[in-house]
N, C-alpha and C positions, 0 to 999 in steps of 0.2 A: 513503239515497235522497234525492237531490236533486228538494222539489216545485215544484211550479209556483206562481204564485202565484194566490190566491183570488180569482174574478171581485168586481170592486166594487159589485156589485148584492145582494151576499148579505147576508143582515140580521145583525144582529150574533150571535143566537144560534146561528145557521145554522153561521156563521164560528168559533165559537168551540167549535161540536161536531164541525168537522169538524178542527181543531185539535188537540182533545182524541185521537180516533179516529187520527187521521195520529203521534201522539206514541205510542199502542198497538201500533201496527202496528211504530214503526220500530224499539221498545224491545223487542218481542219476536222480531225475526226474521224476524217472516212475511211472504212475498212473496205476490205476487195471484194466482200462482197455486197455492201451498198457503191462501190462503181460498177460492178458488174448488174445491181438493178438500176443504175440512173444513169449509164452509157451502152452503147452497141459492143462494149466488150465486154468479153467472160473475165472472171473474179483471175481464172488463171493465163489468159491471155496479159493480165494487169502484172500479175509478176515476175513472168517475164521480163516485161518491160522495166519495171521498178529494181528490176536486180541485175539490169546489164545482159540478159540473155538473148534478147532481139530489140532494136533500133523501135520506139513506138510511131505507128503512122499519124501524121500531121494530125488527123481527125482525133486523134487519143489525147494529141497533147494540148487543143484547142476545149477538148471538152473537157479535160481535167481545171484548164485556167476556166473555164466557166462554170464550173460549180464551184469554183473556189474562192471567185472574185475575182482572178491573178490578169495581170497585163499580160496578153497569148502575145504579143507582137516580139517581146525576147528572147519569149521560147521557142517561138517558130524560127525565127533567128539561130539560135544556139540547133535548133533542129536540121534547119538547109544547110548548116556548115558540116554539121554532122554527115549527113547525106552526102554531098560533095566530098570531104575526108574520105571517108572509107568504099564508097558506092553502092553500101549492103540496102541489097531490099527489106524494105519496111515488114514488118508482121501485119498483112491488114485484114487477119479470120475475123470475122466478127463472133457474138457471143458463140461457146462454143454450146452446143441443143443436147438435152435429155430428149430420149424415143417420144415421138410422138404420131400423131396419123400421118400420112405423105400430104394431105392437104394443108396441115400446118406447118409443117418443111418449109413448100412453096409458099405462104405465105410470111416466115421469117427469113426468109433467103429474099423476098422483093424488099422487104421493111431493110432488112441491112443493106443491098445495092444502095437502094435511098438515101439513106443515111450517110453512106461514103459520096452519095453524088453530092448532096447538098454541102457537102464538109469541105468537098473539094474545089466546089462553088466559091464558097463563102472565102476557103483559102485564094486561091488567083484574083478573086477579088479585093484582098487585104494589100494582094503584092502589086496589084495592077494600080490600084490607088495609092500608093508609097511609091511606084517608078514616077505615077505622074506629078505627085506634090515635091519629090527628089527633085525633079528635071525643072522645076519654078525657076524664071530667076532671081537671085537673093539681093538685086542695087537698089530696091524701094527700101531697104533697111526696116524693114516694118515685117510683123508675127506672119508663120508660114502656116494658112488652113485654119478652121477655127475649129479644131477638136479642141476638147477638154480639155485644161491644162496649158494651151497654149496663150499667149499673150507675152507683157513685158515682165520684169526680172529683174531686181537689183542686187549686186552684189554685194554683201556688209561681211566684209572676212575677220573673223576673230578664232585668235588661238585657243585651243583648249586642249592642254597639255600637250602631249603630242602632234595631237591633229590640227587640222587647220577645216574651221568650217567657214561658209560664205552667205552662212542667213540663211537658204530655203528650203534644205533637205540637212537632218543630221545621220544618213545612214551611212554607212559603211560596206555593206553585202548586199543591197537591193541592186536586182537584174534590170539593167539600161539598155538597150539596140538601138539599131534604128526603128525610126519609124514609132519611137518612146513619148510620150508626152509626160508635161508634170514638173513639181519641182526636183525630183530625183535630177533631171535634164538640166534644168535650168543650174543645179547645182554642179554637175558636169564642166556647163559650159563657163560658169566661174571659174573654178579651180582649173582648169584646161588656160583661161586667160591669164592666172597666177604665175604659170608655169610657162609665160610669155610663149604661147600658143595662140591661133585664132580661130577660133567653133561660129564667128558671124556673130550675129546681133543674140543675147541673151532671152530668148523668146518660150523657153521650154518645149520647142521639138527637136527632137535628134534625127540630125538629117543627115546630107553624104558629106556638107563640108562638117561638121560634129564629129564623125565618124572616124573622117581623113585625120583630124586632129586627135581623135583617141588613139589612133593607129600608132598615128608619130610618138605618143607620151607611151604608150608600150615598146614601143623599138628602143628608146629611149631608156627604159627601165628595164630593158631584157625580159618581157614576157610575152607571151605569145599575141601578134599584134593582128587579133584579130575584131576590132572596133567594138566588143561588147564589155562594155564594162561590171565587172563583178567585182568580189572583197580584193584579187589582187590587181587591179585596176585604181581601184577606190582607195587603197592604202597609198599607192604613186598618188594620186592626186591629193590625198589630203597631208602628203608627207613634208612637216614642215623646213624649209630650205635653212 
């Protein structure tokens, strides 16, 4: 699918989550209107969103990363920065209805409240367990939480041409936050120790002190330092010295 391009008013995280979400979409298949039959949003409420016309709400962007596979914890990330940036309210109509009886009305106007409640359940609960694994403290030098992807990490750095990889992830463009697990992280926090920076013990979670240090290597590099790491994040780190 050939898109349109992003209105010029959208602020950069806005832009860069709706980038993320439009790469989901085209890598899986899905058209607007199988999201509009496997989410509480209409086909047209979806392009909006996917074209820069309205900020999508947390619940659109959780349930796109979950048909898709995708890690929600960066997009929701890339999404509260968004939100915070600009302060524009979300779009959260749900599907939008063809005429039907007034009792079917009332019946998909409860299904959609629901929907948003559980959504936004499931969100506070993402955030409230990330403030309290954040807040751990880090002197037992040993793995934070036992999600997926978490434990030890070696780092084996070798050049390849340009780049500079460190053994456990070879990507370039895959979306890192906090609250990340994996070896994406774990590769992070190599190349972050390269660049005699300290992200803590090599564990594969990206936590606040990860964060603090992606920060620094963006201030550093002149890009906007806002601790998520994407392709220009990713090019500073694997940029060989």
């Amino acid at each position: 699918m050939r898109w349109r391009e992003l209105p010029e008013t959208l602020d950069p995280h806005a832009r860069r989550l709706v980038r993320e979400l439009r790469q989901l979409k085209d890598h899986s298949g899905l058209t607007l209107r199988m999201l509009q039959a496997r989410t509480p949003f209409s086909g047209s409420s979806w392009e909006r969103y996917l074209n820069g016309k309205a900020l999508p709400p947390a619940a659109a962007v959780q349930a796109l990363a979950a048909l898709t596979g995708a890690d929600a914890a960066p997009l929701l990330a890339l999404h509260h920065a968004a939100t915070q940036e600009s302060g524009a309210a979300t779009d959260r109509s749900p599907r939008d209805r063809v005429a039907r009886p007034e009792r079917d009305h009332g019946q998909e106007r409860v299904h959609g409240v629901a929907l948003t409640l559980v959504g936004s359940a499931l969100l506070l609960s993402a955030v409230f367990s990330g403030w309290l694994i954040a807040d751990r403290p880090q002197a037992t030098g040993r793995p934070v939480g036992t999600a997926t992807g978490v434990g030890s990490y070696r780092c084996a750095y070798a050049r390849h041409g340009d780049l500079m990889l460190a053994g456990n992830s070879t990507t370039s463009s895959g979306l890192v936050a906090l609250n990340s697990t994996g070896p994406d992280v774990a590769e992070v926090q190599c190349l972050l120790r390269r660049h005699h920076l300290s992200p803590g013990d090599v564990d594969g979670y990206f936590g606040r002190r990860t964060e603090a240090q992606v920060k620094t290597l963006q201030q550093q590099g002149h890009v906007m330092p806002d601790g998520i790491v994407g392709a220009q994040t990713w090019s500073l780190l694997r940029h060989v010295e």
